[in-house]
C-alpha positions in Angstrom: 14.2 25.4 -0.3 15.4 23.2 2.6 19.4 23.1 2.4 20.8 19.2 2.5 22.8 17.9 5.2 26.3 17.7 3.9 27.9 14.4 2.8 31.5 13.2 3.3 31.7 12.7 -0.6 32.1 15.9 -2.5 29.2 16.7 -5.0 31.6 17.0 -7.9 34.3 14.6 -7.9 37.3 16.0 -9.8 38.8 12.5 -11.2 36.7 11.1 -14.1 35.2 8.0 -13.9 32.4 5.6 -15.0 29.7 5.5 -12.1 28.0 2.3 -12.1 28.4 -1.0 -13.4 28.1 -0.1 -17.2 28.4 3.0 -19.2 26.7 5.7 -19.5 23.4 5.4 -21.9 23.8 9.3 -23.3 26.0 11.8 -22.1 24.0 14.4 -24.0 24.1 18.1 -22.0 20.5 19.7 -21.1 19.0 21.8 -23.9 16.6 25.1 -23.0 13.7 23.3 -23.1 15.2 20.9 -20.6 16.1 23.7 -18.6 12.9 25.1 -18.7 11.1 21.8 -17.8 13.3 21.6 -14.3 11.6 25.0 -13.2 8.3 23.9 -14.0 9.2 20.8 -12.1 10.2 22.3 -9.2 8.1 25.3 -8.8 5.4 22.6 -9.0 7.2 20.4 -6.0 6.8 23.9 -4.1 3.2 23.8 -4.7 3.1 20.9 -2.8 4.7 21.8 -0.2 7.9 19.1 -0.4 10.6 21.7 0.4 10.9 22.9 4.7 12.1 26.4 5.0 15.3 27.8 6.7 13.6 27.6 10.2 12.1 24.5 9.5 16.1 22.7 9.0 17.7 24.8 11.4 15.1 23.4 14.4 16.0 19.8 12.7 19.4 20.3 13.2 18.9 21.9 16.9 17.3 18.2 17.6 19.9 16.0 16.1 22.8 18.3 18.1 20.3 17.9 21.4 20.3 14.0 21.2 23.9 13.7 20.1 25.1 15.5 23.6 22.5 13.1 25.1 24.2 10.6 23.7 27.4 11.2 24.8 26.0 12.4 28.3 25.1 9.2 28.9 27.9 7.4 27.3 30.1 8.9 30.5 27.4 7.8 32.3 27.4 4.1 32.1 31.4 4.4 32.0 31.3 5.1 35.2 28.6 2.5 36.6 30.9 0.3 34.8 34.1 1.4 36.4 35.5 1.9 33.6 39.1 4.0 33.9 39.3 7.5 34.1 41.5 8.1 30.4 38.5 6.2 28.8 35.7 7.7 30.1 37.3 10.8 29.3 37.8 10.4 25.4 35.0 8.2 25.1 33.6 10.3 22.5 30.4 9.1 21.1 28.5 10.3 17.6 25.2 10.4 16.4 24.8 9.5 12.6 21.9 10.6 10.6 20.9 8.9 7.3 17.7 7.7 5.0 16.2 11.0 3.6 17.3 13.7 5.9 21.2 12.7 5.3 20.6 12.6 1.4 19.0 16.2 1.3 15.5 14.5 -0.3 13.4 14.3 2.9 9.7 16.0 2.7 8.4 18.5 5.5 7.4 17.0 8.3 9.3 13.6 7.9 11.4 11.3 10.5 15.0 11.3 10.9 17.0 8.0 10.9 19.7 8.4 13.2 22.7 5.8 14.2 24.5 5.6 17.5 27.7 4.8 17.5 29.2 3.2 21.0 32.3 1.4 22.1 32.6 -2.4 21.9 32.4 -2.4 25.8 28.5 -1.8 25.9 26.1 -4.1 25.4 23.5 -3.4 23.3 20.7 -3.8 26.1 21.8 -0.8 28.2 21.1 1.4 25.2 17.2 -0.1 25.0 17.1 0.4 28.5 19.3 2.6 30.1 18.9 5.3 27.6 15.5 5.2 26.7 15.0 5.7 30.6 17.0 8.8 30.1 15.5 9.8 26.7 12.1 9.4 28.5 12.8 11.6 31.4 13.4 14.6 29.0 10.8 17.5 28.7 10.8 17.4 25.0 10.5 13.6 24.5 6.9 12.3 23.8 5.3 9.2 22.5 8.8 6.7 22.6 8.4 3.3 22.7 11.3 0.8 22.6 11.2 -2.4 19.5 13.6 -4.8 20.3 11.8 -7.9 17.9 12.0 -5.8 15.2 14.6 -6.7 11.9 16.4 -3.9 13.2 15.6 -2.9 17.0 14.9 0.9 16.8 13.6 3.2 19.7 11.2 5.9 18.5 10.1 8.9 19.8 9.0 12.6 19.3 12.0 15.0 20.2 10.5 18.6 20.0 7.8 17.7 17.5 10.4 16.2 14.9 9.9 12.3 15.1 12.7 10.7 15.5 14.1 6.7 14.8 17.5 6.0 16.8 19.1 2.5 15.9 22.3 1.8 17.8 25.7 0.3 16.7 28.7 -1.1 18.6 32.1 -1.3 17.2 35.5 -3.1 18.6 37.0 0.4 20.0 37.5 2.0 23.1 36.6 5.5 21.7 34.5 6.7 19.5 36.0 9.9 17.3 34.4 12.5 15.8 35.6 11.6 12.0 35.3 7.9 12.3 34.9 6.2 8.9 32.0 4.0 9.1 32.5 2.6 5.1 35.4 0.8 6.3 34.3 -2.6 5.8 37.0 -4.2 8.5 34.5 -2.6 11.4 32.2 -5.2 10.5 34.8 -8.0 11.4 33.5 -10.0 14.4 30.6 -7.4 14.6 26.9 -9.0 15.9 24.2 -8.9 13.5 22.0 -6.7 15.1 25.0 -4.1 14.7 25.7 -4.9 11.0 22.1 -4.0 10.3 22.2 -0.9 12.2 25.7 0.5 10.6 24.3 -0.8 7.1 21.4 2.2 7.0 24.1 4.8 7.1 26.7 2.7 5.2 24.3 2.3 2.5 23.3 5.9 2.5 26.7 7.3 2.2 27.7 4.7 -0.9 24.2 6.2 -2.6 26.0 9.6 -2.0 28.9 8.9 -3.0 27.8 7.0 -6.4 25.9 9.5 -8.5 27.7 11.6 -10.6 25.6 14.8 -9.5 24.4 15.2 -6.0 22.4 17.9 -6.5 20.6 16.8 -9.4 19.7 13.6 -7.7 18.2 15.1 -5.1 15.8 17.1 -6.7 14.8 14.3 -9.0 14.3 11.7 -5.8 12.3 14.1 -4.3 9.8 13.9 -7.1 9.8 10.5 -7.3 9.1 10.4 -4.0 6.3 12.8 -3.9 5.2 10.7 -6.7 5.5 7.4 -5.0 3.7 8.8 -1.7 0.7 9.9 -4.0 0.2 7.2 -5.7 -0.1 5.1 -2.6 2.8 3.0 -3.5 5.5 4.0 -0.8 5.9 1.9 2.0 8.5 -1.2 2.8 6.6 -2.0 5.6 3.3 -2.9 3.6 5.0 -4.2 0.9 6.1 -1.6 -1.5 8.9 0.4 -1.7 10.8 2.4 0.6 13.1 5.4 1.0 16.1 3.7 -0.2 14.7 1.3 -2.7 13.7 4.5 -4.2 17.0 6.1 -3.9 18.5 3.0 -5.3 16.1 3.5 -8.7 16.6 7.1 -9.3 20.6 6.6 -8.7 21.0 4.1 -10.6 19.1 6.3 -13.5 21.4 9.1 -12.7 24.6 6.7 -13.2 23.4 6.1 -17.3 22.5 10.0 -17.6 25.7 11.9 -16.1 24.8 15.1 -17.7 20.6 15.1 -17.9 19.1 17.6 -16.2 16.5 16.6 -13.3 13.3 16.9 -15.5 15.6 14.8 -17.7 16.2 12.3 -15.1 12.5 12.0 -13.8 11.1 11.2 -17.7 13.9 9.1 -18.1 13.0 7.0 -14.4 9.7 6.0 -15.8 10.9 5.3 -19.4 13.8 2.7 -18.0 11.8 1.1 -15.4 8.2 0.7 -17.7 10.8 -1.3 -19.3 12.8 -2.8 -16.9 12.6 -7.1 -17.0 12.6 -8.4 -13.7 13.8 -9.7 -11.4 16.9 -8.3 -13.2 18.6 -6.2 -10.2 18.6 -3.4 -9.5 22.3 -2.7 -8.7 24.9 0.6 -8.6 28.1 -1.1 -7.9 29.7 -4.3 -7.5 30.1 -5.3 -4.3 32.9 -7.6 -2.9 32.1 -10.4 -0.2 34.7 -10.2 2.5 33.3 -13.7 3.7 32.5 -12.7 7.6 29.8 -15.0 8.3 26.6 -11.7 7.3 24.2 -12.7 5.2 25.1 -11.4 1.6 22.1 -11.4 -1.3 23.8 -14.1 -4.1 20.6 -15.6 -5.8 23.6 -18.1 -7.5 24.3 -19.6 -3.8 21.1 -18.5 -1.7 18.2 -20.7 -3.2 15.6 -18.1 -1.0 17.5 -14.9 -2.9 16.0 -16.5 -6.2 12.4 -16.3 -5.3 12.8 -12.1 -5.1 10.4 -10.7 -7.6 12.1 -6.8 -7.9 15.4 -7.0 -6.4 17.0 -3.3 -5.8 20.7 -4.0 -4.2 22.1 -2.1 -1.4 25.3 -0.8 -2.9 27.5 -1.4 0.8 28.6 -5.0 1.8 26.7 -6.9 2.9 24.7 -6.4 -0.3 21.1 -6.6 0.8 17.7 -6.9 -1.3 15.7 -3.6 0.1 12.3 -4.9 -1.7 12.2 -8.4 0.0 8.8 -7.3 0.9 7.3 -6.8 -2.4 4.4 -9.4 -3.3 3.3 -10.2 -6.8 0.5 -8.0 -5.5 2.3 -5.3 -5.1 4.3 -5.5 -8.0 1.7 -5.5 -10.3 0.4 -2.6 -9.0 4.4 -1.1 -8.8 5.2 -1.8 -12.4 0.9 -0.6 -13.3 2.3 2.6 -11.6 5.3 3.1 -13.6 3.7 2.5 -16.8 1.1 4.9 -16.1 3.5 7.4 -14.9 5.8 6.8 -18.5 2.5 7.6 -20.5 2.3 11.2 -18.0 6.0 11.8 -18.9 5.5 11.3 -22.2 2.8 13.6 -22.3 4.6 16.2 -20.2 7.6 15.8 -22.4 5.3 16.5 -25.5 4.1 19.9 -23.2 0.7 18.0 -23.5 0.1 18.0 -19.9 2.0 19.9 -16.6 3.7 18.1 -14.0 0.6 17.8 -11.8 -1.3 15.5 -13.9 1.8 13.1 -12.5 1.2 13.3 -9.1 -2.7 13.3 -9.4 -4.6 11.1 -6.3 -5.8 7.9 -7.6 -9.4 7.1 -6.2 -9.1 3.8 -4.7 -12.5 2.9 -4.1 -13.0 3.3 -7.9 -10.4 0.3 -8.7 -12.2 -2.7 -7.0 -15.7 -4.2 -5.8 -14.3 -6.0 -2.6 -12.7 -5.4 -0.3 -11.1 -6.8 3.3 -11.6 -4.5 6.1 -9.0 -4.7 9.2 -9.8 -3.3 12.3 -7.4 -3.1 15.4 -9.0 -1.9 18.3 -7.9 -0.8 21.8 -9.0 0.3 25.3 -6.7 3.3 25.5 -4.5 5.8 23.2 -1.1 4.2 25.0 -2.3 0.4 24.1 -3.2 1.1 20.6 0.0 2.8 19.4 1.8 -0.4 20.2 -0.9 -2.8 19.0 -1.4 -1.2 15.9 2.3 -1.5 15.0 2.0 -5.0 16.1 -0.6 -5.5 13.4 0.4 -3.2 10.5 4.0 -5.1 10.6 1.8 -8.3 9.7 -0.5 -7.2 7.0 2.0 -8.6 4.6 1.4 -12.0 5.9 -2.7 -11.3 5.6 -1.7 -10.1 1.6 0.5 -13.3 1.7 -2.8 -15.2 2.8 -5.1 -13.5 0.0 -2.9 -14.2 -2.9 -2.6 -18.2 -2.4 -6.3 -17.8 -2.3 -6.8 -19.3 -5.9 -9.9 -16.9 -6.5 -8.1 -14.2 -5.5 -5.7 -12.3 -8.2 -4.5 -9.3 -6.6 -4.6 -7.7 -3.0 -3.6 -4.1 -2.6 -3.4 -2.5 0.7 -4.7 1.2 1.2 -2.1 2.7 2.8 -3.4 5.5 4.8 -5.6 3.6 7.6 -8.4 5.2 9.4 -8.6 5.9 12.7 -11.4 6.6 15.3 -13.3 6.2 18.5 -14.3 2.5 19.6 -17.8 1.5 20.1 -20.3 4.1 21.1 -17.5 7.4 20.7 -15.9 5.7 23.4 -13.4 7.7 24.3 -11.0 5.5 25.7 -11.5 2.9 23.1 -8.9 3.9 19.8 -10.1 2.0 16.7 -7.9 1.8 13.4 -9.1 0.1 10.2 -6.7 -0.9 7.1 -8.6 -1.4 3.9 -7.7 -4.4 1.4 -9.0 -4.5 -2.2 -9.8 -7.4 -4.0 -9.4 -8.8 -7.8 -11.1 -11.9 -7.5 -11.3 -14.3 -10.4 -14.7 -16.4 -11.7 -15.7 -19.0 -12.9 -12.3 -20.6 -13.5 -14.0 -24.1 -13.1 -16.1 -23.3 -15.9 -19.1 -23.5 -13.3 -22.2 -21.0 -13.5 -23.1 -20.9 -8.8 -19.9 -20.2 -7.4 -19.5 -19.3 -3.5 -16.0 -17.8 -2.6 -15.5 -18.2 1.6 -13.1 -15.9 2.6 -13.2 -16.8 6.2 -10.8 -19.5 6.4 -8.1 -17.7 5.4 -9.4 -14.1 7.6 -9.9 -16.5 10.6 -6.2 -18.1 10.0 -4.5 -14.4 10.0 -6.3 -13.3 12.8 -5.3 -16.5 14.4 -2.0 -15.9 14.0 -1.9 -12.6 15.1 -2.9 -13.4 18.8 -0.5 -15.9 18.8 2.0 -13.7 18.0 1.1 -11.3 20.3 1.3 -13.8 23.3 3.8 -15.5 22.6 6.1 -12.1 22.6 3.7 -10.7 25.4 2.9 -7.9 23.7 -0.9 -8.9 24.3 -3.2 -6.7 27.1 -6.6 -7.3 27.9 -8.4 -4.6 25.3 -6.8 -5.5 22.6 -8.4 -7.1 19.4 -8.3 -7.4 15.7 -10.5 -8.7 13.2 -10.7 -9.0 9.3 -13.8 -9.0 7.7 -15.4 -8.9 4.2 -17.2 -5.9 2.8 -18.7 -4.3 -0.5 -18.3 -1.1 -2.2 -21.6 -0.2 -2.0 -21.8 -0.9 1.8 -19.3 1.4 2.8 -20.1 4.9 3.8 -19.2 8.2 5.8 -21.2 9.2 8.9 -21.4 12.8 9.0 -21.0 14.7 12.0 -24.8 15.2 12.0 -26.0 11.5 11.9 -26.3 11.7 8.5 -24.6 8.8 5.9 -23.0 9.6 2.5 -21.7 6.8 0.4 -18.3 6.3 0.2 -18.6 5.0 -3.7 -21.4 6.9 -6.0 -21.3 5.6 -9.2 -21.2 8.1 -12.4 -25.0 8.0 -13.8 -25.1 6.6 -17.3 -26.2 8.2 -20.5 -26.8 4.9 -22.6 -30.2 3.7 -23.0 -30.9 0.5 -22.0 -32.6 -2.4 -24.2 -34.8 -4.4 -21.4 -37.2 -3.4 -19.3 -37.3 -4.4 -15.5 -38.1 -7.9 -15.1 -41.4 -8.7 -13.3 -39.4 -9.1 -9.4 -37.9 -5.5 -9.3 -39.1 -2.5 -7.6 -40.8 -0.1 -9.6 -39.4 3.0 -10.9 -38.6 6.0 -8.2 -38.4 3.3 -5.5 -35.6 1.6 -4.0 -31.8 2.4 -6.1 -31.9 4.7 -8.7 -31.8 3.5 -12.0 -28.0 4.2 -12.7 -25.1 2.4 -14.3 -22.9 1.1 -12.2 -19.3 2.3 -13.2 -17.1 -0.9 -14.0 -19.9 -2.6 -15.7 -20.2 -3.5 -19.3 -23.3 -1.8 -20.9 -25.8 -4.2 -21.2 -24.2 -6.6 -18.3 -27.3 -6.0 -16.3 -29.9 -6.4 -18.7 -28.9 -9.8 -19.5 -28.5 -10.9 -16.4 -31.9 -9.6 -15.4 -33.5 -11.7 -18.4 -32.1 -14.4 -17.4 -32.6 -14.2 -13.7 -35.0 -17.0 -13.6 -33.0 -19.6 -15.4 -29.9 -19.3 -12.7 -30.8 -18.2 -9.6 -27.2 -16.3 -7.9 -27.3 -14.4 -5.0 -24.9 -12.1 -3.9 -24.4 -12.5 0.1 -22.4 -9.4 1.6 -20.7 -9.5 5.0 -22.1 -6.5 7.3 -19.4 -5.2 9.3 -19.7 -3.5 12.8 -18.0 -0.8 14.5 -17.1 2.6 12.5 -13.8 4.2 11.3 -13.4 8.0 11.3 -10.1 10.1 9.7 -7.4 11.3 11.3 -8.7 14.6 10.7 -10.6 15.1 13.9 -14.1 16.1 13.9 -14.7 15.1 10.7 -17.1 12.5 8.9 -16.7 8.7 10.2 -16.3 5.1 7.7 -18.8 2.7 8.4 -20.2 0.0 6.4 -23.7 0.6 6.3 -26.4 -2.6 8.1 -29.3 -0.3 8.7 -32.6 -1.9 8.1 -33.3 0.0 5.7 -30.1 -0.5 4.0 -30.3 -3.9 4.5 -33.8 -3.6 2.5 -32.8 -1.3 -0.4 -29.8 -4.1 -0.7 -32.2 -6.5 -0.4 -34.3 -5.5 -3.7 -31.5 -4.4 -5.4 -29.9 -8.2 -5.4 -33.3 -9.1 -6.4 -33.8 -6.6 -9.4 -29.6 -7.1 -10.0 -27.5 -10.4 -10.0 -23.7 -9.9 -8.4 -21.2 -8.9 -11.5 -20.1 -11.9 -10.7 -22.1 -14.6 -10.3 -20.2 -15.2 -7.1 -21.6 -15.5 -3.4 -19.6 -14.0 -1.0 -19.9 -15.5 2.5 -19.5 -13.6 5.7 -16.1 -13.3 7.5 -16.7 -12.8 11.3 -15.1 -10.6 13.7 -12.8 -13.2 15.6 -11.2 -12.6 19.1 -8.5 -14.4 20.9 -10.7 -17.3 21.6 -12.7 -17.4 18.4 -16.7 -17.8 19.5 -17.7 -21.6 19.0 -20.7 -21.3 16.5 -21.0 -22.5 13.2 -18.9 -20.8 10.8 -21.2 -18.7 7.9 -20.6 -20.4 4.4 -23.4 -19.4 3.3 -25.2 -16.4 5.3 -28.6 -15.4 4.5 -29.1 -11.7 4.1 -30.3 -10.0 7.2 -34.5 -9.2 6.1 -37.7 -10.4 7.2 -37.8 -11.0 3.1 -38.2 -14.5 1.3 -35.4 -15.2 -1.0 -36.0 -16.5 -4.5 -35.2 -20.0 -4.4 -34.1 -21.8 -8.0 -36.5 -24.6 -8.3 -34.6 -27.0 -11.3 -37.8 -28.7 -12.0 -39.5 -25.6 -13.3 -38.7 -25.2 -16.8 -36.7 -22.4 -18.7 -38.4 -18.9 -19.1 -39.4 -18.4 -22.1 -40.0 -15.1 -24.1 -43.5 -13.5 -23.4 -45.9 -13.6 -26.3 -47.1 -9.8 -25.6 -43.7 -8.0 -26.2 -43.5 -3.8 -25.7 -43.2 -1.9 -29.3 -40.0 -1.9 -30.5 -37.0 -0.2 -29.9 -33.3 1.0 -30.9 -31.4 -2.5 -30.3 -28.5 -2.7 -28.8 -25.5 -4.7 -29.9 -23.1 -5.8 -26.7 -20.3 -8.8 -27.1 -19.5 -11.2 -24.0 -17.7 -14.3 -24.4 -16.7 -13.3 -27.9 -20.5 -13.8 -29.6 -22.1 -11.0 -30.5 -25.5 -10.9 -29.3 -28.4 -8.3 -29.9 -31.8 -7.7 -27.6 -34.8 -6.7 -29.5 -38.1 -5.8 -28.3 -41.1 -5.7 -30.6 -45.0 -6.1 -30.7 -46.1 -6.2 -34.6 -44.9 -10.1 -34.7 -44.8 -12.8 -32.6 -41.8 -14.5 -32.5 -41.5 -18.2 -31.6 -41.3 -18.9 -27.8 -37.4 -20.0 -27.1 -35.4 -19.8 -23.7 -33.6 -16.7 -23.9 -30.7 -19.0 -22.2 -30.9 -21.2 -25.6 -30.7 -18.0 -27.7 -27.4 -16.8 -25.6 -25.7 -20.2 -26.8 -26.6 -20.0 -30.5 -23.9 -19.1 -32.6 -25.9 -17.4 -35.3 -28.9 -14.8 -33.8 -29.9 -13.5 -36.9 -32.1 -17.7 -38.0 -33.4 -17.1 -34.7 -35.3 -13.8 -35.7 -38.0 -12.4 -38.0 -36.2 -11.4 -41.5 -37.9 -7.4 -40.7 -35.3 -7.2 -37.9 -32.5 -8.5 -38.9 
């Protein structure tokens, strides 16, 4: 087990007091089994591999010692270009601050370190995104840095030895900087910049965390698994709109302050139980804070109209208090809260020694949860462009979520988190391709209609738009670069195996229901084309009934074909593509024939747009790519009918859908009167409709 860098604030305090800002919900001491459910908990933590050995935290701390005599090197440095006097250069001191994960003790193996660089008020914030990165990149062991100025708080980041490493700089009014300066003093911040109040408030905050739960130990061991849990689950990331490290840290503290004593199994049943039931946007908060009133922005939804419109806000507990979730979506919220629930029901389970502590941190299969999806690609022309560009991109996915949800068919957009990455065109090697994935939840039929078409290129077009725009207008844009968003289906999407070969990326579960209908008359016969299997997701008898009634409501289901291919990070291993062979396009092709969309909804095409989008005709409506005639629905036919020469019979089968129950028979000792099947779905009472032997 990794040992935790120490804190200023002593793990034990020895003057009782009331942490937080109510009292405590039970102060009840750990019992055996308790006891006995922390082991379990962290030998299985251990398993997966959460904890860095003893050489593993002493080479951390080599680095941050390494880049702290840096630091100060340089600090000496531009005294003297600036002609500074002799008594300050000498005791201009200099310090290096880590925080986020690594400072708390809770940081995973192989994780960044969030560091803070403390300067006099003589410097200007410049030289150290220029002056120092030149130094930083001149060093043997520095690899991959890259300065962001634009960013909400300008960082420089870099590899330092193989640990990866994010330096943010701070100024304060002195002429020194001494080793034990106290950075929680909130005068510092008097007069101070913006840029410099965001860049103190990382540590700040982290230290008031520390400093605000009751037992330090325990809390770390509990964040830990949150955190492992969070990361698993796909729901850990501020950037893309969930939570991050200290929003986290915030949660499991604040769950430490109302259960003093619990033990850290305790703790992490107790997280889920209090936030499954947790109303917000009630905050999130550890302490009061106290504005001082120097011009920063402070988070006060009763005087900031924005701060209102925060769907989970977790507090920073240092002034200036800050929301750490303003990225959350009601997106990702839905799937947040969906998270928590589902982890509550684990817990309880756990608790009840019905189930271990892996069944908590199980993968969830993404491609199981949705039908659609958006598919992102950022491309370059070389490994050096693309590592820019694609943080250029990923920081605006947000915006592209943003975009999806005021789509009014659209209910829910959640972002895959781990993007794939690949060669360009052709196992180009030069060319770097990296493609985010975007599920949909679309909603149907909410005008009541039967033919709806839902064009997603509008809005695909507008964020790809905007992302070129962005990119020139802050010059970050090279000749190479692209980015497009495009529409695909589940069953489109596939891995290209090393050997040319394609394996779906989706294979639905066979089912082991009989079915009530037959083919109708337009589907491939049996052993040709799909196999006849259930699609998972799908009610029972959904595609029966929509087969018999394929010629009274002709829907076609038009999927966008996307180009280029996506490969893991894992080199040498199995490429993503979505799959526009010929004779995919055919089996797709008699498969939309034989089965309508779930939906009912036509999906149109979203093209590939560059920085000058191509001027042809935008595809509402795309045909599907085959040399095959599609059925067209001609309204002056009239309404199939039920054939007079009907197959013996066979077990019926009972479904609901739209709250009447309906029942499919098939039988040849009777003939039945000839009705539109679409006449018998409206009638409220099946049973006058058929012979008295069969009801």
């Amino acid at each position: 087990m990794s040992r935790p860098v120490k804190s200023h604030a002593p793990p034990w305090p020895d003057t009782p007091r009331c942490y937080g800002i109510t009292g405590p919900i039970s102060e009840d001491l750990p019992h055996e089994a308790d006891l006995i459910q922390t082991r379990k908990l962290i030998d299985s933590l251990k398993s997966y591999g959460v904890f860095e050995d003893d050489l593993e935290l002493q080479h951390r701390e080599k680095v941050v010692r390494r880049l702290e005599l840096l630091y100060k090197e340089w600090l000496k440095e531009m005294c003297f270009a600036l002609n500074i006097p002799e008594s300050v250069t000498e005791n201009v001191g200099g310090k290096v601050f880590p925080f986020g994960s690594y400072y708390m003790g809770a940081h995973s193996k192989g994780a960044d370190i969030d560091a803070l660089c403390v300067g006099p008020g003589f410097l200007e914030r410049k030289d150290f995104f220029t002056s120092f990165y030149e130094k930083l990149r001149a060093q043997q062991e520095v690899k991959h840095i890259r300065v962001i100025e634009d960013a909400f708080v300008p960082v420089i980041k870099l590899s330092y030895d193989g640990i990866e490493i994010d330096l943010v700089f701070g100024r304060v009014a002195r002429k020194s900087i001494p080793e034990n300066l106290d950075l929680l003093d909130d005068k510092l911040l008097q007069n101070m910049d913006e840029h410099c109040v965001r860049s103190l408030n990382g540590y700040r905050v982290t230290e008031e965390i520390m400093r605000l739960v009751p037992n330090i130990f325990n809390f770390r061991l509990a964040l830990r698994a949150v955190k492992l849990w969070a990361k698993r689950r796909n729901i850990y990331s501020n950037k893309l709109g969930f939570l991050g490290g200290i929003s986290w840290a915030v949660l499991v503290a604040r769950v430490c302050q109302v259960y003093p004593n619990a033990t850290v199994s305790t703790l992490v049943i107790k997280f889920f139980k209090v936030y499954s039931m947790w109303v917000w946007p009630v905050p999130v908060r550890l302490r009061v804070v106290e504005n001082r009133c120097y011009d920063l922005p402070f988070w006060d939804p009763t005087v900031n109209l924005s701060d209102r419109c925060h769907i989970m806000p977790i507090i920073t507990p240092a002034y200036p208090q800050q929301n750490t979730s303003f990225n959350v979506s009601p997106s990702t919220s839905s799937i947040i809260t969906a998270e928590i629930e589902r982890g509550f029901a684990v817990a309880q389970e756990i608790q009840q020694e019905e189930a271990n502590w892996s069944k908590l941190f199980e993968k969830p299969n993404f491609f199981e949860n949705y039908q659609h999806y958006v598919l992102l690609r950022a491309s370059s022309a070389s490994e050096k462009q693309h590592r820019e560009w694609v943080g250029t991109v990923e920081s605006k996915i947000r915006l592209l979520v943003g975009i999806l949800e005021r789509n009014v068919h659209v209910s829910l957009a959640h972002v895959h988190l781990q993007p794939f990455h690949g060669p360009g065109k052709d196992n180009n090697k030069e060319g770097v391709i990296t493609t985010w994935m975007i599920g949909l939840s679309l909603v149907f039929n909410t005008d009541g209609s039967k033919n709806q078409k839902i064009d997603l290129t509008p809005d695909l077009l507008s964020f790809t738009e905007t992302i070129y725009s962005q990119a020139e207008s802050g010059r970050t844009y090279e000749e190479g670069m692209t980015v497009s968003a495009t529409y695909g289906s589940r069953e489109n999407l596939s891995w290209e195996m090393p050997n040319g070969d394609r394996k779906r990326l989706f294979s639905p579960k066979p089912s082991h229901q009989l079915s009530a209908t037959a083919p109708p008359r337009h589907a491939p016969p049996a052993g040709r084309g799909q196999p006849g299997v259930k699609r998972e997701g799908r009610p029972q008898s959904e595609t029966p009934a929509k087969r018999a009634k394929a010629d009274e409501e002709s829907v076609s289901v038009t999927e966008a074909s996307t180009s280029g291919r996506i490969s893991p990070a894992t080199p040498g291993c199995c490429s993503l593509r979505s799959d526009t062979s010929p004779e995919k396009m055919k089996r797709d092709e008699e498969l939309t024939r034989s089965e309508e969309s779930p939906s009912g909804v036509s999906l149109s095409q979203s093209p590939s747009p560059s920085v000058s989008p191509p001027r042809h005709e935008r595809p509402g409506t795309p045909e599907l790519r085959t040399p095959h005639k599609k059925f067209k629905h001609d309204p002056s036919q009239p309404a199939v009918e039920l054939s007079d020469q009907l197959p013996a019979p066979t077990t019926p089968v009972t479904f609901v859908k739209n709250a009447i129950q309906l029942q499919l028979l098939r039988y040849s000792s009777r003939r039945v009167e000839r009705k539109p099947l679409l006449r018998l779905c409206g009638c409220t009472n099946l049973h006058s409709l058929l012979p008295p032997r069969h009801v």
